[in-house]
N, C-alpha and C positions, 0 to 999 in steps of 0.2 A: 504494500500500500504506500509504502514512501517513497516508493519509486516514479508511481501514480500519480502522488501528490505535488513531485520535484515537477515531471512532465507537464503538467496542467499547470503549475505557477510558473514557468519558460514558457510556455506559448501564451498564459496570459499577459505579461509582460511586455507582449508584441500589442502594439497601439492599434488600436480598432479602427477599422473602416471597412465600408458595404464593397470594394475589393478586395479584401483580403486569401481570396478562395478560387479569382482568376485565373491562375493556375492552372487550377485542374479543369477548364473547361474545356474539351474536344473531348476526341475519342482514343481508348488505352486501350491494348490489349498483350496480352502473355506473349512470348516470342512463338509458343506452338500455336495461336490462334482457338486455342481452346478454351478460352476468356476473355470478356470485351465489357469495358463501362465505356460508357458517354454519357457525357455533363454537358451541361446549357445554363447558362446565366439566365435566370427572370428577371423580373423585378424587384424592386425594392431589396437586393441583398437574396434573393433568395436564387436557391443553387435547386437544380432539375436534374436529374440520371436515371438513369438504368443498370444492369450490369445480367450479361447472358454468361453460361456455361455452357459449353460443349459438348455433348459425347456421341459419338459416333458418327457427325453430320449432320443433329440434330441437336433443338433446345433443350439441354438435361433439367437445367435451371435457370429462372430468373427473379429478379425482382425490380422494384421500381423505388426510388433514391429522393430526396428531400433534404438538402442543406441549410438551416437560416437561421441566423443572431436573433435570440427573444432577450432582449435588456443586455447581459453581458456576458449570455451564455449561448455558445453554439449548439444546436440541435440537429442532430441525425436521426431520421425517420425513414424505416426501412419497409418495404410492404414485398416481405417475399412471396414468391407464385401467385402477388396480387392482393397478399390478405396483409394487414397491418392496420394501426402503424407499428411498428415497435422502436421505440422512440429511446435516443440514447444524447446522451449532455455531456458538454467539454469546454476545449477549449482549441481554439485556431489560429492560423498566423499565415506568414507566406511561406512558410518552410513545411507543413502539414497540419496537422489536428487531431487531436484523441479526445475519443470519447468511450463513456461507461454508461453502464445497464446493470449495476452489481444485481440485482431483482429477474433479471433475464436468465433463460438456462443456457445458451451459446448461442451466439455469441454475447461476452459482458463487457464487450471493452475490442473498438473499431480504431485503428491508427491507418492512416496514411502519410507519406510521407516522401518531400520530393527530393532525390538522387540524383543531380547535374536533369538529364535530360529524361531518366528515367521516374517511374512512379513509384513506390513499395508499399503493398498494404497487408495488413497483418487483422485477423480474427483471432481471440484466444479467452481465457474468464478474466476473470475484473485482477487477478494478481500477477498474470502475463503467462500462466501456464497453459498447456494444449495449446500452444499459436499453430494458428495457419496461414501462411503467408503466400504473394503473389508479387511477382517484378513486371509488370508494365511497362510497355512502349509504347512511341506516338505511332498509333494505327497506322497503316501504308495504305493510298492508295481509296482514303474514304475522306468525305468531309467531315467537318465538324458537328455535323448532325447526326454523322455514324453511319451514313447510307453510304455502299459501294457506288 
């Protein structure tokens, strides 16, 4: 937990503004293409995504993604295979964001995190055990909207 604690007072640290998360807007995906988000800037500060899984040629998984500052807390809202929200609170900056759900069963705790040119995002419980992790690149060959 004070790992947790250190993490989220460094990104809070970083001075607020409704850009802070431009970053991450186009489209990522795994180097084997067996993974893909894409992000879209709204309005007012608010962040839009998706994110598909792969398997075989086909959609194994997906869900649908919600980024936005409520006061001076960021908010991650996840609606996988459509059903949510399940809603998780952090903190962000221009370098990534982590947030928790210690009340969630898995995932309790979403980081992302930006790498020169690359993206790194990790799942794992709220003390950083079980992670699952994914390295992201900027998509080839699609727009920002994520369409071939």
């Amino acid at each position: 937990m004070k790992a947790l604690a250190a993490t989220l007072a460094l990104l809070a640290a970083t001075p607020a503004g409704a850009d802070e998360l431009d970053w991450l807007v186009g489209c990522w995906e795994t180097p084997s293409g067996g993974a893909r988000e894409v992000w879209a800037k709204g309005g007012d500060g608010l962040y839009f995504g998706y994110a598909v899984q792969l398997r075989d040629g086909s959609v194994g998984f997906f869900e649908q993604l919600r980024i936005e500052k409520v006061e001076t807390v960021w908010r991650y809202a996840a609606y996988p295979r459509g059903v949510g929200p399940t809603v998780f609170d952090g903190a962000a900056g221009p370098d990534g964001f982590d947030v928790v759900n210690p009340a969630h069963d898995f995932p309790q705790r979403i980081r992302y995190a930006r790498d020169g040119a690359a993206l790194n995002a990790e799942i794992s419980l709220a003390s950083g055990e079980k992670p699952r992790r994914w390295r992201y690149r900027r998509c080839e060959n699609v727009d920002a909207a994520g369409e071939d």
